[in-house]
Biopython code that builds the backbone (N, CA, C, O; Angstrom):
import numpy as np
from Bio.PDB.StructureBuilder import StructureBuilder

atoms = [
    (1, "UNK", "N", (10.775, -38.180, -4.825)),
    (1, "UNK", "CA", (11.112, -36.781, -4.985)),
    (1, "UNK", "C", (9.828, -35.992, -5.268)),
    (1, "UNK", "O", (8.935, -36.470, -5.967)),
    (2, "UNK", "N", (9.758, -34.869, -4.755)),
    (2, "UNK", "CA", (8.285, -34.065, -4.938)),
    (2, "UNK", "C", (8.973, -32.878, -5.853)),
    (2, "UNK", "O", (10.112, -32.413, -5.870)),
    (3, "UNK", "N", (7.773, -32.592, -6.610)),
    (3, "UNK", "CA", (7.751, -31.633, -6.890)),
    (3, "UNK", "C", (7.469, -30.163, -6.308)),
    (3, "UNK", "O", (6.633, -29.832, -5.468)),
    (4, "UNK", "N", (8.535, -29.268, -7.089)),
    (4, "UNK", "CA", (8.516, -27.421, -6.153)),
    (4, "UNK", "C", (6.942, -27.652, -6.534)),
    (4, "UNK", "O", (6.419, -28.599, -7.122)),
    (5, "UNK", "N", (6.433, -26.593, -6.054)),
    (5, "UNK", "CA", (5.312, -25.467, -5.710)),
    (5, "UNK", "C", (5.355, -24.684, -6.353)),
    (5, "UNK", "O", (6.270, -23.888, -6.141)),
    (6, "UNK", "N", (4.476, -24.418, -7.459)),
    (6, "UNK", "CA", (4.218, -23.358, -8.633)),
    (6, "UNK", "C", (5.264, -21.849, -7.781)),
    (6, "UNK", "O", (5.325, -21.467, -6.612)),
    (7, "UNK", "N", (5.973, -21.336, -9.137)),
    (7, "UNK", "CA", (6.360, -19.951, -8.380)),
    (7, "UNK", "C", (5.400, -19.054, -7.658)),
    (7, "UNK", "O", (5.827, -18.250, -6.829)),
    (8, "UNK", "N", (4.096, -19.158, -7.941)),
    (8, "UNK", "CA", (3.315, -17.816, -7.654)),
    (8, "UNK", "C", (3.073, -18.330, -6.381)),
    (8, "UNK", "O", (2.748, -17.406, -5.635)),
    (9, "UNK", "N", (3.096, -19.623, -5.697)),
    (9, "UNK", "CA", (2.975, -19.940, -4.005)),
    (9, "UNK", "C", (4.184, -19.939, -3.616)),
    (9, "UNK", "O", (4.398, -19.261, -2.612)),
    (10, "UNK", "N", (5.149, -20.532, -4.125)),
    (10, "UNK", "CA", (6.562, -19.901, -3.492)),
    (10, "UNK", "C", (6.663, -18.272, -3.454)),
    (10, "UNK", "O", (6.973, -17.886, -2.327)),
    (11, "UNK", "N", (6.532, -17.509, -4.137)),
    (11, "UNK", "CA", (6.570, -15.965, -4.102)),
    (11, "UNK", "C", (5.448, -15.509, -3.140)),
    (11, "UNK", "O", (5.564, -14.413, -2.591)),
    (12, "UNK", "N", (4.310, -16.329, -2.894)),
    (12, "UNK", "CA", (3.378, -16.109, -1.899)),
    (12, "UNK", "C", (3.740, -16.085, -0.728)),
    (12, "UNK", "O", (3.948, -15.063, -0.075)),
    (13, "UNK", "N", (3.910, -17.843, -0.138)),
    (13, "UNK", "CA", (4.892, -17.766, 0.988)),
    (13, "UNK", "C", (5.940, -16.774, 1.493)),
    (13, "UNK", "O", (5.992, -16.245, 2.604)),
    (14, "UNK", "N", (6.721, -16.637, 0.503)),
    (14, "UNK", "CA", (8.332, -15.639, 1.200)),
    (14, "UNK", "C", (7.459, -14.435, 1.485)),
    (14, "UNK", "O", (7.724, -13.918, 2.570)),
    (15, "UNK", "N", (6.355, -13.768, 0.705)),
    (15, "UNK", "CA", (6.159, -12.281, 0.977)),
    (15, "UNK", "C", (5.107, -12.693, 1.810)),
    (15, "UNK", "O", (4.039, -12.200, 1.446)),
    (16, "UNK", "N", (5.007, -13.539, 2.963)),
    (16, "UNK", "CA", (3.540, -13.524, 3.300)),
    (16, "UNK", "C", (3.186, -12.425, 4.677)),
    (16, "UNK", "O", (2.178, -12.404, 5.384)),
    (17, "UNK", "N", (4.107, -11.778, 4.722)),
    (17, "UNK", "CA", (4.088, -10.138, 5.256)),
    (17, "UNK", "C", (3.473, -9.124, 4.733)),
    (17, "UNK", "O", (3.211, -8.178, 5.476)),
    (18, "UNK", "N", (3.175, -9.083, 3.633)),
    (18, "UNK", "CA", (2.509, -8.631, 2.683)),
    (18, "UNK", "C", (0.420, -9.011, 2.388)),
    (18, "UNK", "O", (-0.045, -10.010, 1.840)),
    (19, "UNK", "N", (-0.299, -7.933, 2.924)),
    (19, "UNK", "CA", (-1.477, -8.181, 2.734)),
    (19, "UNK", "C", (-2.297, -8.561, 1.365)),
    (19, "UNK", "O", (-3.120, -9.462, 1.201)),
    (20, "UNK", "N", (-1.993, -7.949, 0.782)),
    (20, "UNK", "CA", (-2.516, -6.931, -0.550)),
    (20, "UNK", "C", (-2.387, -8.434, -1.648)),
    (20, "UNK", "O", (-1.314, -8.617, -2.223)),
    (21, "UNK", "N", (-3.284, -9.206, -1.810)),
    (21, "UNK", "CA", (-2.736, -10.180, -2.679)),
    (21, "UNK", "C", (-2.862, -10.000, -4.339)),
    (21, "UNK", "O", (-2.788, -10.798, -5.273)),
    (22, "UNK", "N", (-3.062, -8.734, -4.256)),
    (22, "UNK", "CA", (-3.098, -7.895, -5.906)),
    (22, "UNK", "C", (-2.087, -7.694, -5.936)),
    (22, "UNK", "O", (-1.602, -7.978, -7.031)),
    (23, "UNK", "N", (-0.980, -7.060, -4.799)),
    (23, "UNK", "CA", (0.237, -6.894, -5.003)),
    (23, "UNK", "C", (1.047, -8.300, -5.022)),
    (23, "UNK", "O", (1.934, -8.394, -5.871)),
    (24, "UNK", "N", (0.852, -9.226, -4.293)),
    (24, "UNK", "CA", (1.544, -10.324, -4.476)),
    (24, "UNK", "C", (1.449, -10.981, -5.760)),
    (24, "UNK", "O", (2.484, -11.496, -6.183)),
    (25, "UNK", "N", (0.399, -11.059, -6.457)),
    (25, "UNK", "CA", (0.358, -11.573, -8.114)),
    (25, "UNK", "C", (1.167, -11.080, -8.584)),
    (25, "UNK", "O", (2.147, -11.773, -8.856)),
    (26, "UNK", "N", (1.184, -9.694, -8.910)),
    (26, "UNK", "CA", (1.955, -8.480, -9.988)),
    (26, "UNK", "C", (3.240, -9.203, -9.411)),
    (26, "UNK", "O", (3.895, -9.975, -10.110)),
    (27, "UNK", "N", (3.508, -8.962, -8.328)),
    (27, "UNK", "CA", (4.936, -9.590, -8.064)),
    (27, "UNK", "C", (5.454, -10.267, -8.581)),
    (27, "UNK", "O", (6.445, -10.213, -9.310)),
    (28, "UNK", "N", (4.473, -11.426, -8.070)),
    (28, "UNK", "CA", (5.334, -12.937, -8.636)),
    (28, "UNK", "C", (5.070, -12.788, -10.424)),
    (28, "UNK", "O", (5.976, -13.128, -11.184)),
    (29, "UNK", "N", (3.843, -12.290, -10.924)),
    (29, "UNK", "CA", (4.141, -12.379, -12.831)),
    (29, "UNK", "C", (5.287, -11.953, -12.833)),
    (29, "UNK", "O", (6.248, -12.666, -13.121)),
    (30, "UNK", "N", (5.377, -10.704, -12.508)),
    (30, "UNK", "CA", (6.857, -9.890, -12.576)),
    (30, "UNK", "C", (8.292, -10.809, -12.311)),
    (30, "UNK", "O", (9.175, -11.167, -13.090)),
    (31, "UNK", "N", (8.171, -10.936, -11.412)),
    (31, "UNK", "CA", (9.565, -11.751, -10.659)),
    (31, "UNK", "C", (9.453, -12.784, -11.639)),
    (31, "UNK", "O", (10.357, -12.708, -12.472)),
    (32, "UNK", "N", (8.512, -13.887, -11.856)),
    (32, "UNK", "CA", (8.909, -14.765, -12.817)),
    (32, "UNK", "C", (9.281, -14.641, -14.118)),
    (32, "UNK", "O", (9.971, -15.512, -14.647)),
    (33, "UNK", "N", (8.927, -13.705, -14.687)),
    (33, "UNK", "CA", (8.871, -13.383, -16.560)),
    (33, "UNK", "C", (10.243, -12.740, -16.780)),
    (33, "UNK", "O", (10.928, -12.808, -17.801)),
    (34, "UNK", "N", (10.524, -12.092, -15.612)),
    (34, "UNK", "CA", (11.733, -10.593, -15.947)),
    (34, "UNK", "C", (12.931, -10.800, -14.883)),
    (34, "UNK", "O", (14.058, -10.842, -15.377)),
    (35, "UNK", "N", (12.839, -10.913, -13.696)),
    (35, "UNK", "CA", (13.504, -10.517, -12.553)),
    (35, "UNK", "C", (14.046, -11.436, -12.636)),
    (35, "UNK", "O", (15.196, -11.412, -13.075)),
    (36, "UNK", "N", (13.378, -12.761, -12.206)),
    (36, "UNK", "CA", (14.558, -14.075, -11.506)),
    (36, "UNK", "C", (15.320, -14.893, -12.923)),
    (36, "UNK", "O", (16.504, -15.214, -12.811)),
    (37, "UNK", "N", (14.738, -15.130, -13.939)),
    (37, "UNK", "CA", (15.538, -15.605, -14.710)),
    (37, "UNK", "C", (16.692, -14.641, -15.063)),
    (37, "UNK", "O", (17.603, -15.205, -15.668)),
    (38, "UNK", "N", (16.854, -13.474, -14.859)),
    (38, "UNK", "CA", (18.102, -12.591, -15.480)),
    (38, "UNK", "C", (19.228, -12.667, -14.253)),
    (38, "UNK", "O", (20.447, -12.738, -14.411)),
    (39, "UNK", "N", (18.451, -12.630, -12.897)),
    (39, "UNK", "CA", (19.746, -12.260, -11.640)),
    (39, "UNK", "C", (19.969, -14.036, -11.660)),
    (39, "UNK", "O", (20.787, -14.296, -10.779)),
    (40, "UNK", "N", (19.448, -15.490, -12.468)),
    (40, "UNK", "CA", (19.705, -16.239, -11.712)),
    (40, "UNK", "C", (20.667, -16.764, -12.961)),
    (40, "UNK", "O", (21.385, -17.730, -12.701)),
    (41, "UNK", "N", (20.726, -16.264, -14.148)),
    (41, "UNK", "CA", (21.655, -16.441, -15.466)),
    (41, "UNK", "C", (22.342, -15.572, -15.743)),
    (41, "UNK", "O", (23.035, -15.611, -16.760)),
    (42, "UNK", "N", (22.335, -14.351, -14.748)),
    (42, "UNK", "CA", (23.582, -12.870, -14.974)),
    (42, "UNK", "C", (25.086, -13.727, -15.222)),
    (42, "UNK", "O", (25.475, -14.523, -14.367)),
    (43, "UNK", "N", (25.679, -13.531, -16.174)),
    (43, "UNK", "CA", (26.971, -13.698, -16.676)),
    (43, "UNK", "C", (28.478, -12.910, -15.417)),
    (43, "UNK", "O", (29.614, -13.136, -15.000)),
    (44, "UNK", "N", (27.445, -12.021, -15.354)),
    (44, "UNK", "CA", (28.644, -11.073, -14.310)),
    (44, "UNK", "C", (28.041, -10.553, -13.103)),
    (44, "UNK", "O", (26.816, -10.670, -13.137)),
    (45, "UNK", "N", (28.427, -10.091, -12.188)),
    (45, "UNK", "CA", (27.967, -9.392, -11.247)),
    (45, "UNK", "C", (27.660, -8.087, -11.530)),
    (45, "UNK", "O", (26.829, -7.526, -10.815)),
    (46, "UNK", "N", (28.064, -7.624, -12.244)),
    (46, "UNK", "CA", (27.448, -5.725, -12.732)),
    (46, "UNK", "C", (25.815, -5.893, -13.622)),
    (46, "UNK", "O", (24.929, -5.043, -13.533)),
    (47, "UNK", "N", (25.702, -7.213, -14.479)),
    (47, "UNK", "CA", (24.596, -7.836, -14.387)),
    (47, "UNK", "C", (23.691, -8.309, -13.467)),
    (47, "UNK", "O", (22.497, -8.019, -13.392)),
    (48, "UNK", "N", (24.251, -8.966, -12.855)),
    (48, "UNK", "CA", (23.412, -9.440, -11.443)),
    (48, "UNK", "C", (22.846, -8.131, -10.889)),
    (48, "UNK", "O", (21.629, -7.954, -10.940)),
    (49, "UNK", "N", (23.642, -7.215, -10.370)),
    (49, "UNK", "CA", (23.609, -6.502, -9.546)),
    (49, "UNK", "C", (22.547, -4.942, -10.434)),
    (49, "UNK", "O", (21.900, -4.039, -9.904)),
    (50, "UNK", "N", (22.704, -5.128, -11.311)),
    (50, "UNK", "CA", (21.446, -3.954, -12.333)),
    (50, "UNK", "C", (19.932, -4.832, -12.275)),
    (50, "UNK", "O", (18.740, -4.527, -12.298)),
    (51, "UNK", "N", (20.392, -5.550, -12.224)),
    (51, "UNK", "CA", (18.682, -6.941, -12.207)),
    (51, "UNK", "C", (18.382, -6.689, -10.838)),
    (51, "UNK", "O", (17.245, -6.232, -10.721)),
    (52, "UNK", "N", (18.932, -6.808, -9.864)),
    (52, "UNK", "CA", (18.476, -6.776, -8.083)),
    (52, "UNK", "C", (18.668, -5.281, -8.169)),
    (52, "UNK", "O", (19.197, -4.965, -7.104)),
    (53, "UNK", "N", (18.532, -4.434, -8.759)),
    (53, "UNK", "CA", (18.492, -3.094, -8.878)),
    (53, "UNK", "C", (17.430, -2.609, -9.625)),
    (53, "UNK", "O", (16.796, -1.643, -9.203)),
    (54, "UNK", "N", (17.152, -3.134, -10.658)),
    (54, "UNK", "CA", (15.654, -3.065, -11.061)),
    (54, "UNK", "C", (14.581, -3.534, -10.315)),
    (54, "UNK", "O", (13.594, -2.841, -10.560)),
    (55, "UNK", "N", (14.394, -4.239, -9.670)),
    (55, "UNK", "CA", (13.703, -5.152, -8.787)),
    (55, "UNK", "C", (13.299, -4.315, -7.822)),
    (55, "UNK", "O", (12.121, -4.199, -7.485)),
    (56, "UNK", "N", (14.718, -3.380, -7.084)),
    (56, "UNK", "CA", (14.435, -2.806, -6.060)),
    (56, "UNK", "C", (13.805, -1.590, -6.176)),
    (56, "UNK", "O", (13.257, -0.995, -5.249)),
    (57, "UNK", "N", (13.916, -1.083, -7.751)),
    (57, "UNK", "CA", (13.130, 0.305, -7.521)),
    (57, "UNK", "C", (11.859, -0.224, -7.919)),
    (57, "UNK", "O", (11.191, 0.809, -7.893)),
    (58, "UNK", "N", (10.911, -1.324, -8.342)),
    (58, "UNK", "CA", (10.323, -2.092, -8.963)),
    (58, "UNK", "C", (9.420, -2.121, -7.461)),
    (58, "UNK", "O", (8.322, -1.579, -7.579)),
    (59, "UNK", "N", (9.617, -2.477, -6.564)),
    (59, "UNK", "CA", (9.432, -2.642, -5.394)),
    (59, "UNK", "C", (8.939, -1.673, -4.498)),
    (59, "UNK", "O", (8.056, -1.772, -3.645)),
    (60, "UNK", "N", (9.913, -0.361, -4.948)),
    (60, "UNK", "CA", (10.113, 0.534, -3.972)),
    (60, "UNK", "C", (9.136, 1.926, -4.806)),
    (60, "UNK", "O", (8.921, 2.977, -4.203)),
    (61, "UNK", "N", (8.653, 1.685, -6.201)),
    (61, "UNK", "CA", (8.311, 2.494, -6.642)),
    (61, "UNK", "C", (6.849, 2.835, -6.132)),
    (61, "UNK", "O", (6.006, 2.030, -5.736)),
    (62, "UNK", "N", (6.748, 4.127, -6.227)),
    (62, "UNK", "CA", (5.021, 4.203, -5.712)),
    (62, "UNK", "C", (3.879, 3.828, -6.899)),
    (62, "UNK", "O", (4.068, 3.439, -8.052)),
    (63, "UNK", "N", (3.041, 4.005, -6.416)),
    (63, "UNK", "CA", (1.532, 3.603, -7.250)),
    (63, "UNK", "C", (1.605, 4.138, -8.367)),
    (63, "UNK", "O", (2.069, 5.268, -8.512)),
    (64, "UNK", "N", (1.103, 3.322, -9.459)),
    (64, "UNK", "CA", (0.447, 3.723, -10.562)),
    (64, "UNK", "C", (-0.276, 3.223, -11.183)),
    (64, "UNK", "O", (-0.106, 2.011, -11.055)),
    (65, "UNK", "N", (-1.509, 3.561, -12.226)),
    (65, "UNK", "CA", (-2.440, 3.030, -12.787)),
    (65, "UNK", "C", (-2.415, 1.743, -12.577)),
    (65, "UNK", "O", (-3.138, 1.144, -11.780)),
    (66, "UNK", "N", (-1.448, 1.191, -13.396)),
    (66, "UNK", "CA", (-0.874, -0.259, -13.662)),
    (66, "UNK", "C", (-0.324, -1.284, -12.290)),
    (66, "UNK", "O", (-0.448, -2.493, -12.098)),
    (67, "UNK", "N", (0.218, -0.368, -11.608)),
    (67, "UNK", "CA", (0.634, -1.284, -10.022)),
    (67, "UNK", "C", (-0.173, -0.251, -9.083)),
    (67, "UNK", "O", (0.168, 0.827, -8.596)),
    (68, "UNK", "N", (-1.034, -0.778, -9.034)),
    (68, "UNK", "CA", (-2.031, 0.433, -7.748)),
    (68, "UNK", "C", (-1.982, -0.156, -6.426)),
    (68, "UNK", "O", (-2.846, -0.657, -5.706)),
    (69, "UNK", "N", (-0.622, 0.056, -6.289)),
    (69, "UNK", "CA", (0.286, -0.378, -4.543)),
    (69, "UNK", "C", (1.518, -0.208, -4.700)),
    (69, "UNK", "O", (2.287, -0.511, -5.613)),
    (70, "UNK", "N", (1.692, 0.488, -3.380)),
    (70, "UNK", "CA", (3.014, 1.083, -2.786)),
    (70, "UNK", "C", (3.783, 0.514, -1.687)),
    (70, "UNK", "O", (3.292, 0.776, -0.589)),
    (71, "UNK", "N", (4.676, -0.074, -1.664)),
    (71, "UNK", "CA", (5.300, -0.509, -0.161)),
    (71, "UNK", "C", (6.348, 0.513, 0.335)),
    (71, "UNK", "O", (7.298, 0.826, -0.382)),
    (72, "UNK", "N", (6.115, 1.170, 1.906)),
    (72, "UNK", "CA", (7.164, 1.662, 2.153)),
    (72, "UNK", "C", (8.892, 0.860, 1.985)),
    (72, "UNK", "O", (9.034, -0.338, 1.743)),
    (73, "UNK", "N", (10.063, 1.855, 2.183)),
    (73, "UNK", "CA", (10.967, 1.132, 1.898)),
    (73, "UNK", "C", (11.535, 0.147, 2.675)),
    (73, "UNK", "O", (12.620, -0.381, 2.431)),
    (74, "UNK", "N", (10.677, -0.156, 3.789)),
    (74, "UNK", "CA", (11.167, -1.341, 4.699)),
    (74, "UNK", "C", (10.576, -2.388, 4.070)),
    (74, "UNK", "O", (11.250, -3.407, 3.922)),
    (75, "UNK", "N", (9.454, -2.355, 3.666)),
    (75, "UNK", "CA", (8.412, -3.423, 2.968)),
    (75, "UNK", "C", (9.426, -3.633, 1.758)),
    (75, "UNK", "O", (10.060, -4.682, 1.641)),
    (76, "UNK", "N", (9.519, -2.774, 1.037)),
    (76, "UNK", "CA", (10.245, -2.902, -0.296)),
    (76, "UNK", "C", (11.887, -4.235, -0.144)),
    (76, "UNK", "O", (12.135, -5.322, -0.666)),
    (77, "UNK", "N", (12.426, -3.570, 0.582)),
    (77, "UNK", "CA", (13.490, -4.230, 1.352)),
    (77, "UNK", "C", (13.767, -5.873, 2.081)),
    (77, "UNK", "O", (14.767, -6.578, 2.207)),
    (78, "UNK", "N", (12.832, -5.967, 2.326)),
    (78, "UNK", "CA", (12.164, -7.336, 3.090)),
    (78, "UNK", "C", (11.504, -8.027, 1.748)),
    (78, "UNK", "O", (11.418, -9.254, 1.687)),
    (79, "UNK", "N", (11.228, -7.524, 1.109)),
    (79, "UNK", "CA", (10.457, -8.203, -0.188)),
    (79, "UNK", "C", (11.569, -8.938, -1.243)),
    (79, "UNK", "O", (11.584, -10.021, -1.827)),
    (80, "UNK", "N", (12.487, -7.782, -1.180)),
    (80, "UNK", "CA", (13.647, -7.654, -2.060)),
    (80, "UNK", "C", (14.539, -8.770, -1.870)),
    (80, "UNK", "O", (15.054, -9.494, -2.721)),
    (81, "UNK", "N", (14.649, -8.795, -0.452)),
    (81, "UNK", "CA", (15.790, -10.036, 0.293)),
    (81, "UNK", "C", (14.815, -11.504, 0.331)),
    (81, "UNK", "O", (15.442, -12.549, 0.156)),
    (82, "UNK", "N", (13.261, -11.608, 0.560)),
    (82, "UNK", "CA", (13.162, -12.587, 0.253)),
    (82, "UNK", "C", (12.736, -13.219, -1.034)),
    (82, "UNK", "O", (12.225, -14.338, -1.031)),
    (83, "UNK", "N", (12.950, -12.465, -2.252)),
    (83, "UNK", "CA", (12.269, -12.862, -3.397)),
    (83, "UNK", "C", (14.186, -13.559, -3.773)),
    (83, "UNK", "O", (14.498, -14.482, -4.525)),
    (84, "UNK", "N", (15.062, -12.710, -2.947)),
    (84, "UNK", "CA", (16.416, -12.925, -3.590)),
    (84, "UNK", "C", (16.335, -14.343, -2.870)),
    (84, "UNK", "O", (16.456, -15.268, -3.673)),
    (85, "UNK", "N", (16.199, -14.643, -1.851)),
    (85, "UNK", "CA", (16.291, -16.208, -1.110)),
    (85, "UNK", "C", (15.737, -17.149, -2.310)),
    (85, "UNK", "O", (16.319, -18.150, -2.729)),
    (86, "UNK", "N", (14.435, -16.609, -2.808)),
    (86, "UNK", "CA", (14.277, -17.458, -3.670)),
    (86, "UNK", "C", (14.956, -17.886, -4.554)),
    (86, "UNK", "O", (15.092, -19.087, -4.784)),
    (87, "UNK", "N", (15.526, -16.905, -5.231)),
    (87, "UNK", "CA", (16.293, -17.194, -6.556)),
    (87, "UNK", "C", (17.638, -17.961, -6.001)),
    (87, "UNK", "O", (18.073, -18.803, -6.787)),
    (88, "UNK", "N", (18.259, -17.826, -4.951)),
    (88, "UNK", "CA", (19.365, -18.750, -4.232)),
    (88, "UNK", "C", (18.649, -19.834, -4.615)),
    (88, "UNK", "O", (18.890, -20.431, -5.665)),
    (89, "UNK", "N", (17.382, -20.290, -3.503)),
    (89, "UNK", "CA", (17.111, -21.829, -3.582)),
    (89, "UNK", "C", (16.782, -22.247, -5.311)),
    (89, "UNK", "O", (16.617, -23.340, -5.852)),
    (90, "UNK", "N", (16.779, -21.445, -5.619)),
    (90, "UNK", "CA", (16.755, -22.116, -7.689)),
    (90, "UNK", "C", (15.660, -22.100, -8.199)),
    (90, "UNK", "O", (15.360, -23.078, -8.883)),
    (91, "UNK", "N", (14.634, -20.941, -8.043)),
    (91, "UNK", "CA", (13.773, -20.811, -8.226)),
    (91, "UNK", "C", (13.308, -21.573, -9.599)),
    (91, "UNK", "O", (12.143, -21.488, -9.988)),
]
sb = StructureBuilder()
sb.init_structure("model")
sb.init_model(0)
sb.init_chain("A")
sb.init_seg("    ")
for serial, (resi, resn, name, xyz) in enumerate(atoms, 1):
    if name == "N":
        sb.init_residue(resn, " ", resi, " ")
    sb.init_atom(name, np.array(xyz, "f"), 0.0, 1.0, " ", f" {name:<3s}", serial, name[0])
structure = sb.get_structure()
């Protein structure tokens, strides 16, 4: 049996549509610390569904100091659905 692949290369891989590998870090810290453990232990779906809702404006939000990168909302979208694949396969 092998072992997964650190999250931050799994989160690499799925977004590898994505140039910007400043934005792909922030991501994956993000997605790992906050995002995927809450949508992958949500109790309910109105939970689930506020977590893949944070994510998405998380995604979709424009630049600032702190995240200095913007994805349009197709990028945002495509990011969104494959960070969610991840959390299916059990991140």
């Amino acid at each position: 049996m092998t072992e997964k692949a650190p999250i931050w290369e799994r989160v690499a891989d799925a977004l590898h549509f994505i140039d910007n590998p400043v934005a792909i870090a922030q991501i994956a810290d993000r997605f790992e610390a906050a995002y995927a453990p809450v949508i992958a232990t949500a109790t309910s779906g109105v939970a689930r569904e506020k977590a893949i809702d944070a994510l998405w404006h998380y995604l979709a939000a424009g630049a600032t100091p702190r995240k200095n990168w913007a994805f349009n909302k197709g990028e945002a979208q495509r990011s969104l659905d494959a960070l969610l694949e991840l959390v299916q396969q059990g991140v």
